[in-house]
N, C-alpha and C positions, 0 to 999 in steps of 0.2 A: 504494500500500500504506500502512496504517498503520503509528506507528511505536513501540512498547512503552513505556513510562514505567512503570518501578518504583522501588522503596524510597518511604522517607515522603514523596516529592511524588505518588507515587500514591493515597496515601491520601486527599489533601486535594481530587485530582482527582475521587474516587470509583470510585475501585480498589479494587472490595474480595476482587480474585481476584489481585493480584500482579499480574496479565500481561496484562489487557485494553489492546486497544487504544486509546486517548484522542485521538489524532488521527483525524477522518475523511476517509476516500477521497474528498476533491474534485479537480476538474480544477482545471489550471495556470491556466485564465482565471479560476475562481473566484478563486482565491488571489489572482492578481494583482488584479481589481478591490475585493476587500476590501481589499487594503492602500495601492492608491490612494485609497478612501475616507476608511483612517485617513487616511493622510496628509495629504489636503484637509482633514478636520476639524482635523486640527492644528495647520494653517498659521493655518486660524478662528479658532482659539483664544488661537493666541499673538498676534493681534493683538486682539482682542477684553480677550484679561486681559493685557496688558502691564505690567509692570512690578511682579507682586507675587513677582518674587524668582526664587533657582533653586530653592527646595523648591515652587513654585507649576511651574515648571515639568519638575522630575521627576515632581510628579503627572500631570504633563497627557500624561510617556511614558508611563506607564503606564495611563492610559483608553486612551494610540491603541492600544499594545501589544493589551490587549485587544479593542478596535475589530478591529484587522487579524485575530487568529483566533480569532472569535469563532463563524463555522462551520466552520475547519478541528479545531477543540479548544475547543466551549461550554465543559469543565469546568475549561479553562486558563485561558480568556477570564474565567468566572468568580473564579477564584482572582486575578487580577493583579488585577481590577475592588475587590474586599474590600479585597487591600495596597494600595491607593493610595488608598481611602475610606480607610482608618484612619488610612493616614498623615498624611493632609490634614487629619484632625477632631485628630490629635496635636500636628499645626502650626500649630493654630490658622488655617487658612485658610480666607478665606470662600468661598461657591459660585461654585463656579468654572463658565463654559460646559461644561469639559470631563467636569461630569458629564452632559449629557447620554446620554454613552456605556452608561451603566449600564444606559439602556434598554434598548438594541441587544442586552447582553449578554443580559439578561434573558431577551427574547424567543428569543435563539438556544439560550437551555439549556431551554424548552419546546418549541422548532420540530424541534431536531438532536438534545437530549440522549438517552441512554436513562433510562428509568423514574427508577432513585435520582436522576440528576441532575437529571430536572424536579421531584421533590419536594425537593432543594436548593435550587434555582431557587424552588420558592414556599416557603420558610423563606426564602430570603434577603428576599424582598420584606417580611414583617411582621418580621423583624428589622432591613434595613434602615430600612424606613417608619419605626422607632420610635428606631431612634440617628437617622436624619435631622431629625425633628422634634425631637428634645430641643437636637440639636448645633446645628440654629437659632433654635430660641427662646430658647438661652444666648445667641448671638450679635449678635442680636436686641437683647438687653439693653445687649449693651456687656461682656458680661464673659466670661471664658476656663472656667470653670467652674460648674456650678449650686446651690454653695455661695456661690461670688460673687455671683450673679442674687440665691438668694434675700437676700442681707444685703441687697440694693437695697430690701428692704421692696415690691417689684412680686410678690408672688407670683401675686396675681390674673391680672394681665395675663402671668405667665409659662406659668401653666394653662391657660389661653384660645391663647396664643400655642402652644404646644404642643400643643394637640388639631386647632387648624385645621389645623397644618404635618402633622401626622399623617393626619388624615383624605386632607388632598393625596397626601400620599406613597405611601398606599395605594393611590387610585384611580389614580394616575400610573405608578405601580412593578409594581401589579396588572393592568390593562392592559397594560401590555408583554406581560409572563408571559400575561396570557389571548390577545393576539394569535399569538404564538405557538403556545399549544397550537390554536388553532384552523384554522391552517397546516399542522402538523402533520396533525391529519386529515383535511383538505382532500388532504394529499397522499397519507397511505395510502388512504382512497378510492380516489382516482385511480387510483393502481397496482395496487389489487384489480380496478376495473374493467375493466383493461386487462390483468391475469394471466386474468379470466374470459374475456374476447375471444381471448386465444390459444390457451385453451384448449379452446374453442368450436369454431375453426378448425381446430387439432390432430387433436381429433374429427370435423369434417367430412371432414376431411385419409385420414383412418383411416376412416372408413367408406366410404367413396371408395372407396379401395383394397380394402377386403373387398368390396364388391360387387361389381368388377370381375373380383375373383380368383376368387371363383364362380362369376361366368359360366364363365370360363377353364375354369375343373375341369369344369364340366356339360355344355362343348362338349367336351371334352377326352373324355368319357367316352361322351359320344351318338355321337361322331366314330367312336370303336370301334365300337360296335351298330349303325350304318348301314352305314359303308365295308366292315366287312371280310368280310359273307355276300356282298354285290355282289362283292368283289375274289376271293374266294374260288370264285365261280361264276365268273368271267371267266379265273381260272388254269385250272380245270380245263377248260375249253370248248377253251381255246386249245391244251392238251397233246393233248386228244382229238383234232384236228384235226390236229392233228401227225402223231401216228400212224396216223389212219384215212386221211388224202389219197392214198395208194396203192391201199387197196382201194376206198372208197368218196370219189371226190371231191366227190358232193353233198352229204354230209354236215361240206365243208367249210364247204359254205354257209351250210347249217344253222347251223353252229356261230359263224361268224361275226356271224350274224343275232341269233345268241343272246347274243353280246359286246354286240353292238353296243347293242340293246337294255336290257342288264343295265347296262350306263357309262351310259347316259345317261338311267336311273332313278334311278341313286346319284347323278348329277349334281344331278338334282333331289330326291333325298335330301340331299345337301348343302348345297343353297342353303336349303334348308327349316330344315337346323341352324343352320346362321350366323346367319339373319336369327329363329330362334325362342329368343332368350335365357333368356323369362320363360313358354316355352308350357305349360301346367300340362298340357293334353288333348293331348301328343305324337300319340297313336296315330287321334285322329278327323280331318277334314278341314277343310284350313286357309283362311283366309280368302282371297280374291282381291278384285282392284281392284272387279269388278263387284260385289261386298257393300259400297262402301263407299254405297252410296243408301242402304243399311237401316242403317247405320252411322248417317248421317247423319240420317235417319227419326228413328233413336229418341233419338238426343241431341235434337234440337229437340222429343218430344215432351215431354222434361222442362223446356221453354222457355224453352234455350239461342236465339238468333237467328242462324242460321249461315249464310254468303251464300258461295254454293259458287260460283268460279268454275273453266273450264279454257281454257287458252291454246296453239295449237299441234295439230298429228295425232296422238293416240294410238298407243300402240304395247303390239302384245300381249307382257308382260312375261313372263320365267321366273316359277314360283311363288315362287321364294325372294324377288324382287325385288318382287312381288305383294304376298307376307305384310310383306315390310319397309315398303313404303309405308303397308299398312292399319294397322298396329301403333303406328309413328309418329303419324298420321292421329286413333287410339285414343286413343291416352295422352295426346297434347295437347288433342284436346275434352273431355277426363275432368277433365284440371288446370284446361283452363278454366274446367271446370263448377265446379270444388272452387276454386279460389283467386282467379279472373279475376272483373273484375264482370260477374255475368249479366245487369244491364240494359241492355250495351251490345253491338252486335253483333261477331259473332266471324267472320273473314276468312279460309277456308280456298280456299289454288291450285294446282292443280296445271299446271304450266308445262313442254309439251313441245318440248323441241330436237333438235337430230341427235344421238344416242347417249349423251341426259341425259334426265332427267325431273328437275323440281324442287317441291317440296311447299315452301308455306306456309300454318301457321298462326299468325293474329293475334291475339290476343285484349288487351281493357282490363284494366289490374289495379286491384283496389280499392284506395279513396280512401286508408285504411288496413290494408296490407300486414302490415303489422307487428304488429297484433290476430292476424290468421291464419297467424301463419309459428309455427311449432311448434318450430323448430329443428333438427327432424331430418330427416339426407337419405336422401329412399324410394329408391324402384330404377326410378321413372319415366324421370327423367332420363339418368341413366347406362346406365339399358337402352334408350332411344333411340336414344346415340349411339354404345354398342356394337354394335348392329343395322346401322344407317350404315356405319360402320367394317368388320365385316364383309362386307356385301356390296358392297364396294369403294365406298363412297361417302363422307359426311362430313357432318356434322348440327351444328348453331349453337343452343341454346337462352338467351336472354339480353334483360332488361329495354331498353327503350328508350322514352323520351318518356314514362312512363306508360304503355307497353302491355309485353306480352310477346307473343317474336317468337321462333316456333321454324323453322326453316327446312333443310329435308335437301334433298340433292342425288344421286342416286341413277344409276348408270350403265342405260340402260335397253339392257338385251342380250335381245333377241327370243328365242324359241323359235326361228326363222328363222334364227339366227345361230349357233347349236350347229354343231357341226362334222358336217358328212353323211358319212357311208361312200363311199369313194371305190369306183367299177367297178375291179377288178383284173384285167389279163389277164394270163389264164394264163403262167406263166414256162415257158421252155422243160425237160422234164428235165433232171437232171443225168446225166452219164456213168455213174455208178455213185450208190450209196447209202449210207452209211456202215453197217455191222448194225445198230448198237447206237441209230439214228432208228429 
């Protein structure tokens, strides 16, 4: 947290609300190596300027001073940096090492300050720039004041002497300040770059999720207009039967024939909802494994290169499991066409095992991906592996080496495999009959 600094040392910081914070939120490792640096510099120092006294070396606490928080507090670091320049030019001392510090500061009230502070930070430089050149081309002279200089009768040389230390101090003092600000935006950049990335992500994050949730709701709502005229003829079949089994037992048959029948249409009205996420023509006739040749036809006549292999005995799939293959099958030679490179060829397999079937499509991605990505995520993907997912299987779509690899795995349950009506024999009657059967 920062930590408040009012009354008139706030001012001088550049508080001009009373209760701004002036200390910045740095970590403990910052802190600590700023202030091992002053301290290194100051060790410099004192052996470098040895022996000009202790007003030479109360300046030199006050450069480290502001050395050490100079980005916990630029407009503190500032303020000590001024009292111990003034002091120094009061004390007649000459340049001492430990102004180097002035830089450091400088740059941190352009890198860390807010606004009023960096235009402090560049007033201080052409006002320092021009006490530093006067204070050394007096110095220069030999003498403590520039009433003294000029009696020396040098004024020439003290003009001269003065514009060269000037122009230095400028380019020396103004460099800092320009390094800094240019830090500065280097690092908002950065972080705008990296607020757009998350929120890029966020976005993907969130549409993700609506796409999913609509499927949800449009299963959810087909779920009812499939299942419940089927469930609804299979209740009333079953009660019929109930009650006619006394007068008429072949009509039990009947009835049972008619259950059986009506379950295991809806059965495959179901698999046909599961695996039909995105199907726009619910009500016309769905695609099967055997269309996927004319699938496959007509994508190569738009001269995709598509090298079909299959591996393993086929097996005749339910329709649900049919449409979930073809669809897969669909949407990734479509992506191939639209994002893959078409001049390289595309690797679709279907690979059968005992009670699996497994679908690969391969395709090259262009050189540059990143021309063609748009940014935004369609319903291809996510209705792949919604599809998968429903009909009990599981779908992988994801770059590798330079190509994209989409790969579903699908439970392959035969028509053959539906549950058959079992022969019932007859149960003995019962003793009596309740009325109310």
């Amino acid at each position: 947290m920062g930590v408040p600094i009012r009354g008139p040392l706030s001012a001088l910081l550049g508080d001009r609300t009373g209760g701004r914070l002036v200390f910045r939120p740095v970590s403990r490792r910052t802190v600590t190596v700023d202030v091992g640096i002053a301290v290194t510099f100051s060790l410099f120092c004192l052996i470098i300027d040895a022996g000009n006294g202790i007003v030479s070396f109360l300046v030199l606490v006050g450069f480290t001073a502001a050395l050490a928080v100079r980005r916990l507090s630029p407009g503190l670091a500032l303020t000590i940096a001024w009292v111990s320049a003034l002091a120094q030019m009061l004390a007649g001392l000459p340049v001492l090492t430990g102004n180097f510090a002035v830089l450091a500061v400088l740059y941190a009230t352009a890198a860390y300050g807010d606004r009023m502070l960096r235009w402090v930070g560049l007033v201080s430089v052409g006002i320092g720039a021009v006490l530093a050149a006067g204070y050394i081309a007096v110095i220069q002279q030999g003498a403590l004041s520039i009433g003294e200089a000029l009696a020396q009768g040098n004024a020439a040389g003290l003009v001269w002497s003065f514009v060269a230390t000037l122009i230095a101090s400028v380019a020396v003092l103004g460099l800092s300040w320009t390094l800094g600000l240019l830090m500065r935006t280097w690092q908002t950049a950065r972080a705008g770059r990296l607020s757009q990335h998350r929120a890029v992500e966020e976005q993907r994050v969130a549409q993700r999720s609506v796409v999913v949730e609509q499927e949800r709701n449009r299963i959810a709502r087909d779920m009812h207009d499939v299942v419940a005229h089927s469930l609804a003829v299979v209740i009333a079949q079953a009660d019929g039967a109930r009650y006619a089994r006394a007068a008429n037992p072949e009509a039990v048959d009947e009835a049972l024939t008619t259950i059986s029948t009506t379950a295991r249409d809806a059965l495959g009205d179901v698999r046909i909802l599961l695996t039909r996420l995105r199907q726009d023509a619910a009500d016309g006739p769905q695609p099967v494994l055997a269309d996927l040749d004319r699938l496959v036809a007509q994508m190569r006549s738009t001269g995709l290169d598509i090298e079909w292999t299959t591996t393993g005995t086929p097996t005749t799939l339910g329709s649900g499991a049919q449409l979930a293959v073809y669809r897969i099958v669909q949407e990734a030679l479509t992506n191939a066409l639209r994002h893959g490179d078409a001049g390289r060829a595309v690797y679709l397999s279907l690979a059968w095992t005992d009670g699996w079937v497994a679908v690969t499509i391969d395709n090259a991605v262009r050189p540059s991906p990143a021309a063609d990505a748009s940014g935004v995520l369609g319903h291809g993907l996510p209705g792949m592996r919604e599809r998968a997912l429903l009909a009990g299987g599981s779908l992988t779509a994801e770059p590798i080496g330079g190509r994209f690899i989409v790969a579903a795995r699908l439970p392959a349950i035969t028509t053959s495999a539906l549950v058959r009506p079992t022969v019932l024999t007859p149960a003995p009657p019962r003793p009596t009959e309740n009325a109310h059967e």
